[in-house]
C-alpha positions in Angstrom: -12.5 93.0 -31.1 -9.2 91.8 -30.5 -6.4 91.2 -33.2 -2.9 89.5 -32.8 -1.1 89.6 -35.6 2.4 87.2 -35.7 5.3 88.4 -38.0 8.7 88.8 -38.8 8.6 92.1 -39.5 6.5 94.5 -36.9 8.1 97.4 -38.0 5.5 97.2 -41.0 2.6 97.3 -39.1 4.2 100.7 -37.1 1.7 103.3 -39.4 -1.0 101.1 -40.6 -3.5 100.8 -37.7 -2.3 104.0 -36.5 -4.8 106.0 -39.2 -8.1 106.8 -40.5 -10.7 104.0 -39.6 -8.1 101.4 -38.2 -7.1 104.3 -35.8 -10.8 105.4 -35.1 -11.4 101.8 -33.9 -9.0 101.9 -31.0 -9.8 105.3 -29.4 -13.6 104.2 -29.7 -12.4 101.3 -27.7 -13.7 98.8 -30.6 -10.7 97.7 -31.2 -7.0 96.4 -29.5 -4.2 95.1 -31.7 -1.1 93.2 -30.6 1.9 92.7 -33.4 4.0 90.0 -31.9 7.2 89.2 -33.1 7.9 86.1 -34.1 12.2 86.6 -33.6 11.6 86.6 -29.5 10.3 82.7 -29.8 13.6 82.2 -31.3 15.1 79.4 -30.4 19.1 80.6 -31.0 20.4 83.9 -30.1 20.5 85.2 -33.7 16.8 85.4 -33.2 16.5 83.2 -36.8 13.6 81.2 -36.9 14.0 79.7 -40.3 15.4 76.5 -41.6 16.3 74.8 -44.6 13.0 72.3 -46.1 13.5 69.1 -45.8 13.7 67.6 -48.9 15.4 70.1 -50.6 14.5 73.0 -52.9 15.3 76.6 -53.1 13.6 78.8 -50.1 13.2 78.9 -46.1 10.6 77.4 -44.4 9.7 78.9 -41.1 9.9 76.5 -38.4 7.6 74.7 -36.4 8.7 75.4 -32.8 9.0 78.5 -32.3 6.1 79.5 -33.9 4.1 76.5 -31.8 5.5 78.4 -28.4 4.6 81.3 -29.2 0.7 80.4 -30.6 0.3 78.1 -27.5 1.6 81.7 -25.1 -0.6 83.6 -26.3 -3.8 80.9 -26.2 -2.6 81.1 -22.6 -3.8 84.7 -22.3 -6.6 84.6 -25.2 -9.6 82.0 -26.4 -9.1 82.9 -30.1 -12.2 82.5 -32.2 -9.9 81.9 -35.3 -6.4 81.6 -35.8 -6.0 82.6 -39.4 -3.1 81.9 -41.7 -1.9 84.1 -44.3 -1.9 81.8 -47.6 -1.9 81.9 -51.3 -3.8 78.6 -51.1 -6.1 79.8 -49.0 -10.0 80.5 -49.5 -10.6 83.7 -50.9 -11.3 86.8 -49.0 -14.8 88.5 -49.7 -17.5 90.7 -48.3 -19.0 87.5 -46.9 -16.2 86.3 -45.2 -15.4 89.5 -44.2 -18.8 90.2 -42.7 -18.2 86.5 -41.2 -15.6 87.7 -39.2 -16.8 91.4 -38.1 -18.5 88.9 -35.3 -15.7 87.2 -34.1 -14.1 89.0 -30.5 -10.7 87.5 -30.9 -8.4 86.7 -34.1 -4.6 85.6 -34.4 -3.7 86.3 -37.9 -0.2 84.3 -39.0 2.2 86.1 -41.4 4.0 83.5 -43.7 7.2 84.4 -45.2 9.7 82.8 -47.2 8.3 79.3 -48.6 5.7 79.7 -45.9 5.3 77.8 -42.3 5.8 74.4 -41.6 2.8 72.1 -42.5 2.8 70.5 -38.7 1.2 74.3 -37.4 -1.6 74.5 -40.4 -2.3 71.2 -39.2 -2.6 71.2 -35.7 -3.6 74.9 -35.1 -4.5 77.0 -37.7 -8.5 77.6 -38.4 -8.6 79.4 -41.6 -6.6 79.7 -44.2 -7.2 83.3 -46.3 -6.0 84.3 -49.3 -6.1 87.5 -50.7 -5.6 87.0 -54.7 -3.8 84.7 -57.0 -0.7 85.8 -56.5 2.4 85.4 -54.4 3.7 88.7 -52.4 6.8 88.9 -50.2 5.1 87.7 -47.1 1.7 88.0 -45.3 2.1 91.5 -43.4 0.2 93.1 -46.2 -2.7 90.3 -46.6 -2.7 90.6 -42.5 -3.6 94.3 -42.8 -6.3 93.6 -45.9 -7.9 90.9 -43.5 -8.0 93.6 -40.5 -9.2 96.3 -42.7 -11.7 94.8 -44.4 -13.1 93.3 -41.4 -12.7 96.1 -38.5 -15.0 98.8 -40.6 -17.9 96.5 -40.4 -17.6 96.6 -36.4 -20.8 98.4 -35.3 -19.9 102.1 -33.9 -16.6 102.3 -36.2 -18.0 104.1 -38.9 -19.9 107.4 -38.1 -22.5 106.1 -40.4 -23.0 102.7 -40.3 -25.2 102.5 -43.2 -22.1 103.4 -45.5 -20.8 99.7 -45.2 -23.8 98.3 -45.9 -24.2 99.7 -49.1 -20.6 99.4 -50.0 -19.8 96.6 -53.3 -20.5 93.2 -52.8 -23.1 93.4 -49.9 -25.7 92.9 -51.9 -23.9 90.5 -54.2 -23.1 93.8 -57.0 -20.4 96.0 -57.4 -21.6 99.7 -55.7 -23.6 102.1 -58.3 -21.9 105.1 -59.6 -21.7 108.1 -57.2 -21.4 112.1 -58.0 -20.6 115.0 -55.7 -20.9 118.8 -56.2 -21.2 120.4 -58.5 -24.1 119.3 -60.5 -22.7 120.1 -63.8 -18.8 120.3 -64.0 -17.6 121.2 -67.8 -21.0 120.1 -69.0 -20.6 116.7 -67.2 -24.0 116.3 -65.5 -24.9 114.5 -62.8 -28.0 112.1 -63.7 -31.3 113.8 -63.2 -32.8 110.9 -61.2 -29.9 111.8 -58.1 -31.3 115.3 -58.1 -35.2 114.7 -58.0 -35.4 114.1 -53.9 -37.3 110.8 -54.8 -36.2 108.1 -52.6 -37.9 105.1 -54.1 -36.7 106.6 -57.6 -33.2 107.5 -56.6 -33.0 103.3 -54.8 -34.2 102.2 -57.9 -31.7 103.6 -60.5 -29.2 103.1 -58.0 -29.8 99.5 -58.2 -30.2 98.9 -61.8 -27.1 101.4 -62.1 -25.2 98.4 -59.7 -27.0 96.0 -61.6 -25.0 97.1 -65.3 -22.1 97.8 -63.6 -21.9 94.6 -62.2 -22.7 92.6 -65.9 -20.1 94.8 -67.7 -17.1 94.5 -64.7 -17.8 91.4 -62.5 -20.5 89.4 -64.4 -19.0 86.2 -62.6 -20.8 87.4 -59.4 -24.3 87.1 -60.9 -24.3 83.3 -61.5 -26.1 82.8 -57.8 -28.1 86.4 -58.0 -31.9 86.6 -58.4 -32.6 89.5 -60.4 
């Protein structure tokens, strides 16, 4: 998989993919990232690429041409299977979506900042818009590097087991069942006898009415389209 990432700020992306699984992915060859930065589509030599909104109102809108040169460059080099715009008003990120794009070979994920991008490039290039959570952060470097993490673990041969992401929350429509470690019995806090009795079909079972409560006490808005 391939995943361009366009920002005003590249600097944050420096230690991010250079770790743990994100890292893993690109000496596997799985994975190539490109952080592009926005300032060299500049269209002054302050390397500003921000205006004033038309129409008023407090905040910078990031303008429409240089972004446009720079998305149309780099379709020049790459078929993108989504170009995906960072966006409060976006549609929500989940395991679905997620999983959605873990099939994709090429993404270009936008980074808004300030009062966000000019309407004229979610309108005439952008594919997807992906939010991350109601709420408004700084600018989209960190809901960039959610996007890419949640999808680039479920990338076959990234994780050494790849039955760990199958069974992680919300794959199964549940939150993931409680899980112990050694010791057994820790201050007289003991792990639940089931987990010890080698008993596959018994261990699955707990483990999925275990989810099962979890999921009715914590997120009990996830089981309105479950069959249980």
């Amino acid at each position: 998989m391939q995943i361009d990432i366009i920002t005003l700020f590249p600097q944050m992306f420096e230690g991010f993919f250079q770790y743990s699984i994100l890292k893993r992915a690109q000496t596997k060859g799985l994975l190539s990232v490109n952080i592009i930065n926005l300032r060299e589509y500049s269209l002054n030599k302050y390397g500003s690429v921000d205006d004033y909104a038309f129409g008023g109102g407090a905040g910078m809108v990031i303008q429409v041409e240089p972004l446009a040169n720079c998305i149309e460059g780099l379709q020049q080099k790459t078929n993108y299977d989504e170009i995906i715009y960072t966006a409060p008003d976006g549609q929500m990120l989940n395991q679905p979506l997620a999983n959605s794009l873990s099939l994709k070979e090429n993404l270009l994920i936008l980074c808004g900042h300030y009062k966000g991008i000019d309407e004229r490039i979610r309108e005439h290039f952008v594919t997807m818009e992906v939010s991350i959570g109601d709420y408004v952060l700084s600018g989209g470097e960190l809901a960039a590097a959610v996007i890419s993490d949640s999808v680039v673990r479920l990338i076959p041969g990234v994780l050494s087991d790849e039955q760990s992401a199958l069974s992680d929350s919300f794959q199964d429509g549940l939150v993931a069942p409680a899980v112990y470690s050694r010791p057994a019995d820790f201050r007289g806090w003991k792990v639940p006898d089931v987990l010890l009795c080698g008993d596959p079909k018994k261990i699955e079972a707990w483990q999925y009415e275990n989810a099962l409560e979890r999921t009715k006490q914590r997120r009990p808005e996830l089981l309105k389209n479950l069959d249980y």
